[in-house]
C-alpha positions in Angstrom: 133.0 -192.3 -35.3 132.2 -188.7 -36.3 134.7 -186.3 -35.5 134.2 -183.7 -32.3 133.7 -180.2 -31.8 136.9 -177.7 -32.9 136.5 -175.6 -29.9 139.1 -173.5 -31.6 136.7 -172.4 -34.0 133.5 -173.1 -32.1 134.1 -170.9 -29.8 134.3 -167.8 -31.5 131.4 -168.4 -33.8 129.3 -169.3 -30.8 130.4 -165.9 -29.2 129.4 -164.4 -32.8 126.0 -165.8 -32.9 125.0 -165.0 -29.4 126.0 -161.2 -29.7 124.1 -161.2 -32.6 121.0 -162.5 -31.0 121.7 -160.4 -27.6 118.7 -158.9 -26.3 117.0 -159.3 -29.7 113.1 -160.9 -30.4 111.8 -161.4 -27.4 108.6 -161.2 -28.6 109.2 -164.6 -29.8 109.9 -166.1 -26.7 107.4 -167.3 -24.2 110.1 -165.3 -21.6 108.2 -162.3 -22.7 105.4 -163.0 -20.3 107.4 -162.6 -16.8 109.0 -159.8 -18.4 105.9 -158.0 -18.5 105.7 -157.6 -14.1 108.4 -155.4 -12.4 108.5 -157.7 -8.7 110.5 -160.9 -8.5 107.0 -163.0 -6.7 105.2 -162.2 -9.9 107.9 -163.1 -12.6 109.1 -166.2 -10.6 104.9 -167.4 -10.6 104.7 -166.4 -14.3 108.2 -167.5 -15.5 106.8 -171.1 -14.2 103.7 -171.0 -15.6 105.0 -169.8 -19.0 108.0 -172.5 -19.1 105.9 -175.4 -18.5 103.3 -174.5 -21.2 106.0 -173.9 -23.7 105.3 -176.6 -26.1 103.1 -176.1 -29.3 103.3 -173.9 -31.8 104.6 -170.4 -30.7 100.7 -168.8 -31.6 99.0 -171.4 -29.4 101.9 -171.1 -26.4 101.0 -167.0 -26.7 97.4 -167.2 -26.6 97.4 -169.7 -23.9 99.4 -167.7 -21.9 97.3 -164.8 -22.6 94.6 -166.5 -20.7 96.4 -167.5 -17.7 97.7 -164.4 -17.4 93.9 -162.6 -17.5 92.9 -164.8 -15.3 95.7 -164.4 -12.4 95.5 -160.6 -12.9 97.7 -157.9 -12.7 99.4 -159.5 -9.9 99.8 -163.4 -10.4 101.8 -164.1 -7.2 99.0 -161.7 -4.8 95.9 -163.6 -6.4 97.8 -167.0 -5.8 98.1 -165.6 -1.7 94.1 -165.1 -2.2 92.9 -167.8 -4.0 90.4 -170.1 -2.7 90.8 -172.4 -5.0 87.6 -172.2 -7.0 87.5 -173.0 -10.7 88.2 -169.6 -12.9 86.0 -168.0 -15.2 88.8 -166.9 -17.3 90.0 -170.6 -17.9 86.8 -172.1 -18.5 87.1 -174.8 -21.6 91.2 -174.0 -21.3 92.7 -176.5 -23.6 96.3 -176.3 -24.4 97.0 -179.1 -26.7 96.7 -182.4 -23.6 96.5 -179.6 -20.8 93.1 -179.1 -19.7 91.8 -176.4 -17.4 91.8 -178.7 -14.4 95.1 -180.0 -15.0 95.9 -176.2 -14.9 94.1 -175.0 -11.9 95.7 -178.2 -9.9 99.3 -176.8 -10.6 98.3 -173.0 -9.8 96.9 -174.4 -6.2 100.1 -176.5 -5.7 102.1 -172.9 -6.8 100.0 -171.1 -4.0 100.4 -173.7 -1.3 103.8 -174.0 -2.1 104.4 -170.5 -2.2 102.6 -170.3 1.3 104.5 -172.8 2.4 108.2 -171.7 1.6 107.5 -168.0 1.3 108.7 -168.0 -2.8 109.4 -170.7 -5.3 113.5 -169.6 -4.7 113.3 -170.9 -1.1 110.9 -174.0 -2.0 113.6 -174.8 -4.9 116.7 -174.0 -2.5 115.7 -176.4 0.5 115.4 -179.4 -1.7 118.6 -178.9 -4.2 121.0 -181.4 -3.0 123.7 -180.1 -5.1 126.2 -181.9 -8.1 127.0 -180.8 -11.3 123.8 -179.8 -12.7 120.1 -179.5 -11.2 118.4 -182.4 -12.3 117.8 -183.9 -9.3 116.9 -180.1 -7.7 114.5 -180.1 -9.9 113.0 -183.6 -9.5 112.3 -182.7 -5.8 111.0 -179.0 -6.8 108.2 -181.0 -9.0 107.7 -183.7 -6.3 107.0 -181.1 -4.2 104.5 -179.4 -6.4 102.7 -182.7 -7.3 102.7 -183.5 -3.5 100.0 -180.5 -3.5 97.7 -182.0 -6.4 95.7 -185.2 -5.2 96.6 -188.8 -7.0 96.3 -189.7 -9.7 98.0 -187.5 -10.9 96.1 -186.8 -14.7 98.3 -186.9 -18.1 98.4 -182.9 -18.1 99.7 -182.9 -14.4 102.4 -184.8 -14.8 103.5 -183.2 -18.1 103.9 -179.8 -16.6 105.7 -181.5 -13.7 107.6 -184.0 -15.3 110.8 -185.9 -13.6 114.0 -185.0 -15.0 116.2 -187.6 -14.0 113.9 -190.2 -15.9 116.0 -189.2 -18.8 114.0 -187.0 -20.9 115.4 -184.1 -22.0 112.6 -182.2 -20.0 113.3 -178.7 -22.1 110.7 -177.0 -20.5 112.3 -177.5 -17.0 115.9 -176.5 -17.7 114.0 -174.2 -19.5 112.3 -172.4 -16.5 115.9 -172.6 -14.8 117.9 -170.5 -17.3 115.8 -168.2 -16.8 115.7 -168.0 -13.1 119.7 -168.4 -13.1 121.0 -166.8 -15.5 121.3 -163.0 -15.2 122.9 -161.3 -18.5 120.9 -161.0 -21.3 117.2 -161.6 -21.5 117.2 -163.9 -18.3 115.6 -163.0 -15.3 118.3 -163.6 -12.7 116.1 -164.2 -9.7 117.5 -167.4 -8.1 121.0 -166.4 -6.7 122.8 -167.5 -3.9 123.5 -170.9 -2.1 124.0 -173.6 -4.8 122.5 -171.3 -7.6 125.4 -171.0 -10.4 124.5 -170.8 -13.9 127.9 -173.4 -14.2 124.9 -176.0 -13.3 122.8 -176.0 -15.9 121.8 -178.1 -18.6 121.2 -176.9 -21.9 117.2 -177.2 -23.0 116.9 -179.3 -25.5 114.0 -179.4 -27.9 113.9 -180.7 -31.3 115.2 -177.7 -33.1 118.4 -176.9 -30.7 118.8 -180.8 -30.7 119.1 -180.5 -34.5 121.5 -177.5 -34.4 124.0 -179.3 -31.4 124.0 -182.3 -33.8 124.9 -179.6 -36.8 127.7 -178.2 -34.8 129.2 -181.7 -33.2 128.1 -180.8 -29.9 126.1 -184.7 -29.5 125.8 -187.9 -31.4 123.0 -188.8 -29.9 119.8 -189.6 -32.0 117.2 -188.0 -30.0 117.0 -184.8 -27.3 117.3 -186.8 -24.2 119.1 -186.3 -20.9 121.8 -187.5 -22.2 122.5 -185.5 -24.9 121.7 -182.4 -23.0 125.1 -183.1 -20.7 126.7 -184.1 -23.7 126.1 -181.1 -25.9 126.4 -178.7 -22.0 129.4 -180.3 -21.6 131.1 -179.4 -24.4 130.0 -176.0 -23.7 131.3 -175.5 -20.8 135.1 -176.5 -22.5 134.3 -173.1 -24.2 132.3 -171.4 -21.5 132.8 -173.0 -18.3 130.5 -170.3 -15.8 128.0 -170.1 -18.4 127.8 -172.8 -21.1 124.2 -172.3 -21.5 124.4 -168.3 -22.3 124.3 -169.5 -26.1 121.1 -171.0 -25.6 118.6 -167.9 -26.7 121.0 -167.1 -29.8 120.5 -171.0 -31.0 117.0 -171.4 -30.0 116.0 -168.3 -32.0 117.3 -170.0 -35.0 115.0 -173.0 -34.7 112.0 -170.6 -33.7 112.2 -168.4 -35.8 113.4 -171.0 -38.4 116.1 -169.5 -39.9 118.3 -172.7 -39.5 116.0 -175.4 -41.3 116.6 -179.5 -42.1 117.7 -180.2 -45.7 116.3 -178.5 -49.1 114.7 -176.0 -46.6 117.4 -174.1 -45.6 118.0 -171.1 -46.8 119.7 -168.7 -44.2 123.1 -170.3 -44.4 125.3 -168.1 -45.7 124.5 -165.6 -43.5 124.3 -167.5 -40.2 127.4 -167.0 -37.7 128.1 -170.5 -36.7 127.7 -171.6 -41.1 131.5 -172.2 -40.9 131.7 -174.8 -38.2 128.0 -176.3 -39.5 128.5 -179.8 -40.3 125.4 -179.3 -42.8 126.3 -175.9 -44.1 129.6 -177.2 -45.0 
């Protein structure tokens, strides 16, 4: 059995590392996008939008984004309000990696009759969060709600961009979207609050590179990012940080996006990378 985390000494390398990163590359970050509109009804539409197509390489998540974005207008959550529905020029031929323009256009009209519906995505998330430790069964309901919208079958591209947390994938992309709504310090956008909405509640996203990391710094055993090793590795965050385990995630994530924390003969940042000391790799 490998030995567990020294919270002792991860803890203040972890503090050390996300100081570092406060604030810092956003451009890197697919979080740059709802950053870019000043009202809450735009960044919550965008920040969903943005979340769910964060998968690819960072230059192909961008210029897809670029598109929607274009195509939605200065005001994303106003043309939703409008929309009729009708395919748009702007996405014609969208292809982001499975995700086809269709698939795309079937979420936006599920945002906008949702939105309709519940007045914001806050209230349509609120009314079907049944509470517990973390939000994985909030957000099933929140994406069964959404693909309640979009007529069956549901295509490949559909269901990836609304997937179902509680089947046990790690489902980065959705815990994603909900640091970003939660949380408030930092770079987050702080826009669900009140009720059940703690950032004690989340689940840290897991993709293969933060995976990776929380397996360098003993915060999971397990082989691959699942669901299980998301409330491993969160749960031994919260030891350390127990209101905000998750407020670590942008400082590790930038290390595997920007990949300045690399697997084997690749690395090459470690001597100067806060958490080197409590690195089972660096070591």
């Amino acid at each position: 059995m490998k030995r567990r985390p020294n919270l002792a000494l991860l803890g203040p390398r972890l503090a050390a590392l996300k100081a570092e990163w406060s604030g810092q590359r956003l451009d890197s970050d697919p979080l740059l996008f709802p950053h870019r509109y000043g009202s809450p009804e735009d960044r919550e539409v965008v920040a969903l939008l943005a979340s769910a197509l964060a998968f690819g390489r960072v230059a192909s998540i961008k210029t897809s984004l670029e598109r929607v974005v274009a195509a939605l207008g200065p005001s994303p959550a106003r043309f939703l309000e409008a929309w009729d529905g009708t395919p748009l020029p702007l996405l014609e031929g969208f292809v982001h990696r499975w995700v086809r323009q269709p698939d795309l256009e079937a979420v936006l009209s599920a945002i906008a009759r949702v939105r309709r519906a519940h007045g914001s995505l806050r209230e349509a998330f609120a009314k079907g969060d049944p509470g517990g430790d973390d939000f994985v069964l909030a957000l099933d309901s929140f994406h069964a709600l959404l693909r309640a919208e979009i007529a069956e079958p549901h295509s490949h591209g559909v269901r990836f961009l609304l997937p179902s947390p509680s089947a046990g994938t790690a489902c980065k992309r959705a815990h994603l979207f909900l640091r970003w709504m939660v949380r408030s310090e930092d770079v987050d956008l702080g826009l669900f609050t009140g009720g059940l909405f703690t950032p004690a509640r989340l689940l840290l996203p897991l993709d293969t590179h933060v995976h990776r990391i929380a397996t360098y710094l003993g915060l999971t055993l397990r082989p691959t990012a699942d669901l299980t090793a998301s409330r491993e590795a969160t749960a031994w965050l919260k030891l350390i940080s127990p209101e905000d385990p998750v407020g670590y995630d942008w400082a590790l994530s930038r290390l595997g996006i920007l990949a300045l924390c690399l697997r084997g003969d690749g690395r090459r940042d470690c001597e100067r990378c806060a958490v080197r000391t409590v690195c089972r790799e660096a070591a």
